[in-house]
Backbone bond lengths (Angstrom), bond angles and torsions (degrees), N, CA, C in turn:
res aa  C-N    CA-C-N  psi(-1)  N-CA   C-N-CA  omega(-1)  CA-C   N-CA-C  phi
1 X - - - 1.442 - - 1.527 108.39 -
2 X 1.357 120.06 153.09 1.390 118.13 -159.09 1.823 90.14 -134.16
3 X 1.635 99.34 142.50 1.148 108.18 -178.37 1.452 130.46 -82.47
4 X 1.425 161.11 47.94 1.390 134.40 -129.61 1.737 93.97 -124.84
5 X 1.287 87.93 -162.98 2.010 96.28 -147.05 1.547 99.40 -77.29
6 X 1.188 124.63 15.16 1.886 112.01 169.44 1.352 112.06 -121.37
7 X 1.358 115.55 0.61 1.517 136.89 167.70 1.420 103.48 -45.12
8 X 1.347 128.71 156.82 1.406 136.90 168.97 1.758 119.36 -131.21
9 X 0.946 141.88 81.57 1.453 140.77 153.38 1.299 156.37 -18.89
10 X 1.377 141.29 113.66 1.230 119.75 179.06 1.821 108.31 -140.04
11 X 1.303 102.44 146.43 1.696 99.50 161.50 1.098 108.57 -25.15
12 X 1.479 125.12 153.69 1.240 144.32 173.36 2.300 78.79 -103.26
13 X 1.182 104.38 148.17 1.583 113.09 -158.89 1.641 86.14 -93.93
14 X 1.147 112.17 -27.23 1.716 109.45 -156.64 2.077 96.02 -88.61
15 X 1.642 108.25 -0.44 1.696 90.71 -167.12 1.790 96.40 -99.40
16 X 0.778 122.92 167.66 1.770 147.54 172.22 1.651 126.00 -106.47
17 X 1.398 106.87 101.85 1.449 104.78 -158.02 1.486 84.68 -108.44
18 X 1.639 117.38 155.44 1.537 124.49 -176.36 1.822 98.69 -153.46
19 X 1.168 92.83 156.95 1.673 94.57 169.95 1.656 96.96 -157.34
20 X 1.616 96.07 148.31 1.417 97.33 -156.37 1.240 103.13 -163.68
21 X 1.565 111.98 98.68 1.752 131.54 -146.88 1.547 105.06 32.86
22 X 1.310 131.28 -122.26 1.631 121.11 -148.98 1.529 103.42 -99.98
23 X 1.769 111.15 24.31 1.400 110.93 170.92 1.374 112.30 -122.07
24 X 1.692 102.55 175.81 1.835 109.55 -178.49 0.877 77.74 -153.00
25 X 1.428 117.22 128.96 1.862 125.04 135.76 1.567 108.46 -116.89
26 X 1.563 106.58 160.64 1.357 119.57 161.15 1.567 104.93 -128.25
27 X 1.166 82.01 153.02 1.579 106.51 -177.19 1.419 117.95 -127.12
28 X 1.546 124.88 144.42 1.356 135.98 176.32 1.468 121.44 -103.53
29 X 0.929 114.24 49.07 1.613 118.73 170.81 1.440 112.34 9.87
30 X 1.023 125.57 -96.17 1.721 129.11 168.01 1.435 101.45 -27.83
31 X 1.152 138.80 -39.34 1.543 114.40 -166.17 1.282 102.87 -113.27
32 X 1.663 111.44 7.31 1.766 105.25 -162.26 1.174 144.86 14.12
33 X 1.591 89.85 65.38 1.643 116.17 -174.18 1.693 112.19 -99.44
34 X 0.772 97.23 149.43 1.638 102.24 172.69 1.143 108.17 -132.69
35 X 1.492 128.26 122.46 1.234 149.80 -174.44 2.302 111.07 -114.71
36 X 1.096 117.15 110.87 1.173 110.00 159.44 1.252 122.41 -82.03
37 X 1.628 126.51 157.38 1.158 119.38 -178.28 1.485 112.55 -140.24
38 X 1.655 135.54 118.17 1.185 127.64 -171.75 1.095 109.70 -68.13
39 X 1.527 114.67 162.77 1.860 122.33 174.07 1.544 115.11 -27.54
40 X 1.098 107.16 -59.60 1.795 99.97 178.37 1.196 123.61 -50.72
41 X 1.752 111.52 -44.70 1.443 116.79 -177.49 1.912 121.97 -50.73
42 X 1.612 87.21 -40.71 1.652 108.39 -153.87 1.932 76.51 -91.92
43 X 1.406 137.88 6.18 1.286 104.38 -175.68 1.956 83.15 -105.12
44 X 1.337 115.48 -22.77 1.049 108.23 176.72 1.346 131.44 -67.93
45 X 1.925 99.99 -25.90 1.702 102.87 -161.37 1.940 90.76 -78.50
46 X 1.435 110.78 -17.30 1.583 127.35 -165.21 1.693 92.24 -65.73
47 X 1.530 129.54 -44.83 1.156 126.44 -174.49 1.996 119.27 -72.31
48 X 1.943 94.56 -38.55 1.549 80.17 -173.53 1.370 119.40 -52.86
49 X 1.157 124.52 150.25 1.383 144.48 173.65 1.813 139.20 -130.94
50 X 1.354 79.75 -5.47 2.059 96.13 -174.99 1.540 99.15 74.13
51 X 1.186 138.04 -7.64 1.250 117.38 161.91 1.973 120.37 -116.81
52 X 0.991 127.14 12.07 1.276 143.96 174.84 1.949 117.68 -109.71
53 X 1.267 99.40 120.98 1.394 120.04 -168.92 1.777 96.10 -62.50
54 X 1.317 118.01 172.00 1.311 140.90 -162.79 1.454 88.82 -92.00
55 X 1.482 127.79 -51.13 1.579 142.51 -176.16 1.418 99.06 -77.07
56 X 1.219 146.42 -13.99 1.145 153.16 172.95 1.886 107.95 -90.43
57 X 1.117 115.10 -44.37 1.808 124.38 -176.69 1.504 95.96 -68.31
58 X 1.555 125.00 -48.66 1.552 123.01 179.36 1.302 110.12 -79.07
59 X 1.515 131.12 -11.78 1.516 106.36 162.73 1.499 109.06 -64.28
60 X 1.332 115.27 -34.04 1.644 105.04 -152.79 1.664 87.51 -81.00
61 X 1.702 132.94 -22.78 1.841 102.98 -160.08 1.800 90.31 -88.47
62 X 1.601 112.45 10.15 1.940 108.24 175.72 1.249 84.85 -96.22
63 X 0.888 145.04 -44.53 1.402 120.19 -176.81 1.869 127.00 -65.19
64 X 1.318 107.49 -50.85 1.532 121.22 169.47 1.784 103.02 -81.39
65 X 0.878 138.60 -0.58 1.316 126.20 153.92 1.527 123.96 -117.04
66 X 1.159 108.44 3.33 1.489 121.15 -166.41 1.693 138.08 14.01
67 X 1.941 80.97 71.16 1.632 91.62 -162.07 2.005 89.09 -108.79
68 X 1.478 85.77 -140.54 2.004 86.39 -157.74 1.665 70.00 -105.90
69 X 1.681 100.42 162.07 1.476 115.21 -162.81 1.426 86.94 -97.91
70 X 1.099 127.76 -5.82 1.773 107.96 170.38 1.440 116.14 -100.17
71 X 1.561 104.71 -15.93 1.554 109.81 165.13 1.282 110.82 -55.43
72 X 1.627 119.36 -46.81 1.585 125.53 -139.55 1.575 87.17 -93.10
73 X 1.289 121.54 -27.43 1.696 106.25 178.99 1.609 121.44 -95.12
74 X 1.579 98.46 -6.89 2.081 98.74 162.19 1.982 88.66 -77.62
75 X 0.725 111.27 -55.51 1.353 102.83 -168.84 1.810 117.26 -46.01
76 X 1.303 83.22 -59.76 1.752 86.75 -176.92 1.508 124.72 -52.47
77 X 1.748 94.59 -31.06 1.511 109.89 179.05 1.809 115.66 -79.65
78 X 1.459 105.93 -22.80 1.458 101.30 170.61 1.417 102.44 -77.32
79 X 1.134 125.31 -52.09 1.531 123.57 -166.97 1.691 101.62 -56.50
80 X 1.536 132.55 -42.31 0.957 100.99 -177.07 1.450 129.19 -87.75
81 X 1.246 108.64 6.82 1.155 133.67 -172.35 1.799 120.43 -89.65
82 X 1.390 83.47 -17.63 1.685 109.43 162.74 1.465 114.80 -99.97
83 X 1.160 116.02 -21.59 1.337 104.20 171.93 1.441 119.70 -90.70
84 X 1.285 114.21 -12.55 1.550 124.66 -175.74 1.498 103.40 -86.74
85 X 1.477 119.39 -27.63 1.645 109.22 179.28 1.567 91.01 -98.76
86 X 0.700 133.32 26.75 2.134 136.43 151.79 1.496 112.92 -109.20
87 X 1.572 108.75 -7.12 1.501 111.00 177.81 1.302 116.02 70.89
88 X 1.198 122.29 14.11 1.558 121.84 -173.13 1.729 105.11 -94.67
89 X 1.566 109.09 -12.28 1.673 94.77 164.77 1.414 103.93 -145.85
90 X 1.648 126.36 -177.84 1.270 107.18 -151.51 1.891 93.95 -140.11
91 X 1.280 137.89 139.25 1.320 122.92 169.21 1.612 93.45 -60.93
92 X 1.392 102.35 151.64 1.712 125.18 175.11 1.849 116.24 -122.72
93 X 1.602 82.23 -36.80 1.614 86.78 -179.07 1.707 110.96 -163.94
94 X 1.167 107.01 -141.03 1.551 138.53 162.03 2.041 94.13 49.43
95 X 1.237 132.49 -155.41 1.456 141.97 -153.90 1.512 110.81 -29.55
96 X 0.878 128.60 -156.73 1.340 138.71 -172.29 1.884 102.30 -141.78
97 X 1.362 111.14 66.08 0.987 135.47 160.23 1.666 120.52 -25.04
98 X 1.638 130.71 92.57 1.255 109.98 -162.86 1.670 120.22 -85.67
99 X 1.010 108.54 158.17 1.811 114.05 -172.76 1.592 108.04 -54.83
């Protein structure tokens, strides 16, 4: 499944997110993975919600990072696109995401 900007997101319910002074990891229980995540990642994983679009998560890191809005949505879209083949978040809604 492929991630792009009308996609919608949510925690996977079963992962464990922590931050702990200038770090964040999540973790997958079932696969007992441990994943770190830099400032951008963990300000992004801080926004998904299951109701906010993929093109909606990269307006807000162009605004709080003040990069180019097509930078911030290859980015946002790889990152979530890495987290969805680790199972740590789940499509919920929005585009028609292809297989």
């Amino acid at each position: 499944m492929n991630v792009n900007a009308d996609v919608v997101v949510a925690h996977n319910p079963d992962v464990v997110a922590r931050e702990f002074e200038d770090l964040a990891f999540i973790m997958h229980p079932d696969r007992r993975e441990l994943h770190h995540l830099n400032h951008t990642s963990w300000f992004v994983w801080g926004m998904i919600d299951g109701a906010r679009t993929v093109g909606e998560l990269a307006t807000e890191v162009t605004r709080e990072y003040d990069v180019a809005p097509e930078q911030s949505l290859s980015d946002v879209i790889e990152l979530l696109q890495s987290l969805l083949e680790k199972d740590l978040v789940r499509v919920v809604g929005g585009g028609s995401p292809a297989p």
